[in-house]
MIMIZA-815718 format. One line per field, with one value per residue (C-alpha): x, y negated, z; residue in one letter. Coordinates in steps of 0.1 Angstrom, whole numbers. Each point is the difference from the previous one (the first is absolute). Example, Ala and Ser with C-alpha at 12.3 -4.5 7.8 and 13.67 -1.06 7.14 Angstrom:
BEGIN
x <- [123;14] .
y <- [45;-34] .
z <- [78;-7] .
aa <- [A;S] .
This chain:
BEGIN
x <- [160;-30;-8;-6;-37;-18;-10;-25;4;-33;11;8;30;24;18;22;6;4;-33;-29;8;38;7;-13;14;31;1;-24;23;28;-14;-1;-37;-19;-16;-26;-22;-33;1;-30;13;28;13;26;18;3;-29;27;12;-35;-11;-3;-30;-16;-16;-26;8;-31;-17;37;-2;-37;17;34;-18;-21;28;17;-31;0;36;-4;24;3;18;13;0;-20;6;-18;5;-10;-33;-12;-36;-30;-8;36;-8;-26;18;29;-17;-20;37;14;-33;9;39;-15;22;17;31;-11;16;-21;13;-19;15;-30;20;-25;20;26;10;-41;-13;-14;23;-16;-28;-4;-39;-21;-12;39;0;-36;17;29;-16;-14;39;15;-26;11;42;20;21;-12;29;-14;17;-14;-21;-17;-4;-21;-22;-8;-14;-10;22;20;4;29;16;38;5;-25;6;1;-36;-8;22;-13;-37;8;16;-38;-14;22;-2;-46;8;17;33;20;28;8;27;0;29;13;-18;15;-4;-19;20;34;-1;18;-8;-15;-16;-33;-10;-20;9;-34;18;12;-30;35;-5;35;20;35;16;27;20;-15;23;-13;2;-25;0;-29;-5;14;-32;-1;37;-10;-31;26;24;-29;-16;33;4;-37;6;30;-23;11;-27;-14;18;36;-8;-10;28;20;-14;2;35;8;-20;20;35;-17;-9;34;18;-20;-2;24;-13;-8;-32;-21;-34;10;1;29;22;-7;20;30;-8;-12;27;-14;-26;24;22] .
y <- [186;16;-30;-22;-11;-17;-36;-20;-39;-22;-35;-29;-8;-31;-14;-12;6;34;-1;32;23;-18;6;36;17;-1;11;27;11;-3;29;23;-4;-1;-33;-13;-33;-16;-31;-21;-37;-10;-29;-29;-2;5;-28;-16;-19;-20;0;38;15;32;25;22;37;10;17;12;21;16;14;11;24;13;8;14;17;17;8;18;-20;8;-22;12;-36;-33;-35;-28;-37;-33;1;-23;5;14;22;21;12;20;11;9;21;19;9;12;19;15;10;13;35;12;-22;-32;-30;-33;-32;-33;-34;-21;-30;-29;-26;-10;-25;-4;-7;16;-4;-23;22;22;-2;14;25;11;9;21;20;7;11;26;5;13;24;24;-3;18;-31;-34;-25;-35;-30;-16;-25;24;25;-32;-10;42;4;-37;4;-32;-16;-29;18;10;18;27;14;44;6;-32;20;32;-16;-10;35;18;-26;11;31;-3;-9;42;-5;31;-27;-30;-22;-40;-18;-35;3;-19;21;-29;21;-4;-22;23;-4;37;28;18;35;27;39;16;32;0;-26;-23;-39;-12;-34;-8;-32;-17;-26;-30;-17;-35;-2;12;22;6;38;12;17;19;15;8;20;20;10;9;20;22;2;22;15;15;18;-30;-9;-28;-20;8;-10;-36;-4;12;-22;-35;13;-2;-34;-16;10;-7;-41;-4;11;-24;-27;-26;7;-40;7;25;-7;28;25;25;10;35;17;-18;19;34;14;-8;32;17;-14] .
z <- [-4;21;19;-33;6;-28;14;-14;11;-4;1;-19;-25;5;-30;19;43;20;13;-4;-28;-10;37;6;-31;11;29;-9;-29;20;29;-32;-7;-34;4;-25;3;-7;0;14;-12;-18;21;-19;28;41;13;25;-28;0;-41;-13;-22;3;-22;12;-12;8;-32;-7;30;-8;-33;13;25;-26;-23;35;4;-30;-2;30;23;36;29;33;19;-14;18;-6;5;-14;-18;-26;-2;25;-28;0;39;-12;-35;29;23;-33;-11;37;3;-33;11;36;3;36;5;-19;18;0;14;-5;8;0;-15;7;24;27;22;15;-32;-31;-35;-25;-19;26;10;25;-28;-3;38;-5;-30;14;36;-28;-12;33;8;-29;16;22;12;-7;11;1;15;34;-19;-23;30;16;-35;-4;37;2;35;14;-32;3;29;-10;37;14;36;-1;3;-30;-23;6;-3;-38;-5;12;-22;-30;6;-1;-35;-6;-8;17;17;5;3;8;-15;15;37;30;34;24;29;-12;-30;-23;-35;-3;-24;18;-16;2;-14;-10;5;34;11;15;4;-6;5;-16;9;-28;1;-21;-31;-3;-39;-21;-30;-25;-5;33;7;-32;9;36;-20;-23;28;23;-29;-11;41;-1;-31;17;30;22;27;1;28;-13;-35;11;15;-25;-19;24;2;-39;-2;29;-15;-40;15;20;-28;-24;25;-13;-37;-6;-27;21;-21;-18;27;7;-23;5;-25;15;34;-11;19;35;-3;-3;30] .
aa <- [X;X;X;X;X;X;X;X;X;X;X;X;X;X;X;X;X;X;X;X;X;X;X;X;X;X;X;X;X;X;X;X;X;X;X;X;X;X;X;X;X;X;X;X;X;X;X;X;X;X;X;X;X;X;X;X;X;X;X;X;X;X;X;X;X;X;X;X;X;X;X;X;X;X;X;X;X;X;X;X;X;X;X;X;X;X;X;X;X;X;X;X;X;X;X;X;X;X;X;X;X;X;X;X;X;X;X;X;X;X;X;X;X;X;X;X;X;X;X;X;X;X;X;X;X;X;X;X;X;X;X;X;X;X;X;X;X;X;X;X;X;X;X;X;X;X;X;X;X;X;X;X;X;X;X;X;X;X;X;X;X;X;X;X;X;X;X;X;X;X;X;X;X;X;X;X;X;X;X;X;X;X;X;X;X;X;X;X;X;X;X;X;X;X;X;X;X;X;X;X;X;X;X;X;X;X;X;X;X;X;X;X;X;X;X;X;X;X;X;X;X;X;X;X;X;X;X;X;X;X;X;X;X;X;X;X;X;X;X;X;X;X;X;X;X;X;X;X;X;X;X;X;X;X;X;X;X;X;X;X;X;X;X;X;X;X;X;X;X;X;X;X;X;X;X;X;X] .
């Protein structure tokens, strides 16, 4: 098929939950893509359940991409999430620098928080580093929290009014990133529960308003990445592909809703049919 893309996912391994790279890869795989992974932790388990251990992949990663390297391998999108260690943002940007070539897709979700407040582990050093991360991507899609901790803008604040929002997107955007786009943002005008943007191409500022499903779901973020990347690998703009991509998310969460254990995330192989709906 001539729009298979090889994708390259940079993020961390569940045992068990459909969070980061168990909740990408099939959605990925399902849009027709060739979709290969380097994992930066391998995680027991989805943290919601409150007990889970962690192993840094770290030196694992430094010796895959030099056997890549020397293989010869090439990639035509790389997304990276959750990062283990300050030492694999710079082992991250060496290897994009390394794939640069016209058409390479990067997208960074700076994984770091939510909800006002830095994850557990997450230090000020983590925040520095990754400010270093999303200067190498084309779309960086952080949540409203880690929008806040990456400018150092109205930290704590779940609702921004129009000119707030567009404030953190200028600061994001200091940082080099090509766009942006704020996940989990309520409009102080109408109190919607919004996404704010910005298309590097077109130089738009963007807002899309959805409607808000009080449950939550590990790994919803991750999925909202995939969709939005195979959305811009297919030539969509920017704008569209979000919302293609809230759109998949909301009807993914309403359809999982009632699922009692949701620690575990959504069962996304369940629902696979909803891209294509």
């Amino acid at each position: 098929m001539e729009d298979n893309k090889n994708i390259l996912i940079i993020n961390d391994m569940p045992g068990y939950g459909k969070v980061a790279l168990a909740a990408m890869l099939p959605i990925l795989s399902n849009l027709g893509h060739s979709v290969y992974n380097l994992p930066t932790a391998l995680v027991s388990n989805t943290l919601d359940y409150g007990k889970f251990t962690i192993l840094d992949t770290t030196d694992y990663m430094v010796q895959a991409i030099d056997v890549w390297k020397q293989l010869g391998f090439q990639f035509d999108c790389i997304t990276t999430g959750f990062l283990a260690s300050a030492a694999q943002v710079g082992i991250i940007r060496d290897f994009i620098a390394s794939q640069k070539k016209d058409g390479l897709l990067v997208m960074t979700d700076p994984i770091m928080g939510d909800d006002g407040k830095l994850y557990n582990g997450v230090t000020q050093e983590t925040v520095e580093n990754m400010r270093r991360l999303i200067g190498v991507a084309d779309v960086i899609v952080p949540n409203l929290t880690e929008a806040q901790f990456l400018t150092g803008l109205y930290q704590g604040r779940e609702s921004l009014s129009r000119e707030e929002a567009r404030r953190v997107v200028d600061g994001l955007l200091a940082f080099g990133p090509r766009s942006v786009v704020i996940t989990s943002g309520v409009s102080r005008e109408s109190g919607e529960h919004v996404v704010w943007g910005y298309e590097g191409k077109t130089g738009e500022y963007f807002t899309i308003p959805f409607r808000f499903i009080r449950v939550h779901f590990p790994g919803t973020g991750d999925m909202f990445s995939a969709v939005l990347v195979g959305e811009l690998l297919k030539g969509q703009p920017l704008r569209p592909a979000v919302k293609r991509a809230m759109d998949v998310l909301e009807r993914l969460i309403f359809l999982e809703q009632d699922e009692i254990e949701k620690n575990k995330g959504i069962r996304i192989e369940k629902f696979l049919s909803v891209l294509k709906e």
